[in-house]
Phi, psi and omega in degrees: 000331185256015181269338221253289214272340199265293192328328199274339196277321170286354174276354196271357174090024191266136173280155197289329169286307182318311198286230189038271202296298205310298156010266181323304193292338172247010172263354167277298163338293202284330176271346181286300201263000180251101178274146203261011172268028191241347206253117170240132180261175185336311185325281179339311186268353183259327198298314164297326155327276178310320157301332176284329183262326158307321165296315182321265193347309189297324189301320209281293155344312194274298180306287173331283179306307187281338187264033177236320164310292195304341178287342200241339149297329207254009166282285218269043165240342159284328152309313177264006160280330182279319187312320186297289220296312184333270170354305183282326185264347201239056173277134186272000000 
């Protein structure tokens, strides 16, 4: 990058010391103010990416297991209410 920032300031006609110090002065800049635990790279980012879709998937799975549960007490709790009330009006 800073071979790329000296070129552009010498094709723009900038003196060969001027490109230097200007340079110089902003690859410090840049170092100054960028801390690298803040910089994620491709990696970072699909490995979080991959991780984000394994909890979904882990999520989906868990709402999928309690709402099959839960489907299946209010089957059999309406059964035994129909059971109750049946019980009660059709006694032989």
């Amino acid at each position: 990058m800073e071979l790329a920032i000296y070129d552009a300031f010498r094709k723009a006609g900038v003196e060969e010391e001027a490109a230097k110090a200007i340079t110089t002065a902003i690859n410090k800049a840049i170092e100054q103010n960028v801390d690298a635990k803040q910089l994620a790279t491709k990696g970072d980012i699909e490995k979080l990416r991959l991780e984000t879709k394994a909890d979904i998937e882990k999520a989906k799975a868990d709402i999928i297991k309690w709402m099959f549960g839960a489907i299946i007490t209010a089957v059999g709790l309406a059964t035994g209410i129909a059971m109750a009330i049946a019980r009660l009006f059709f006694t032989a």
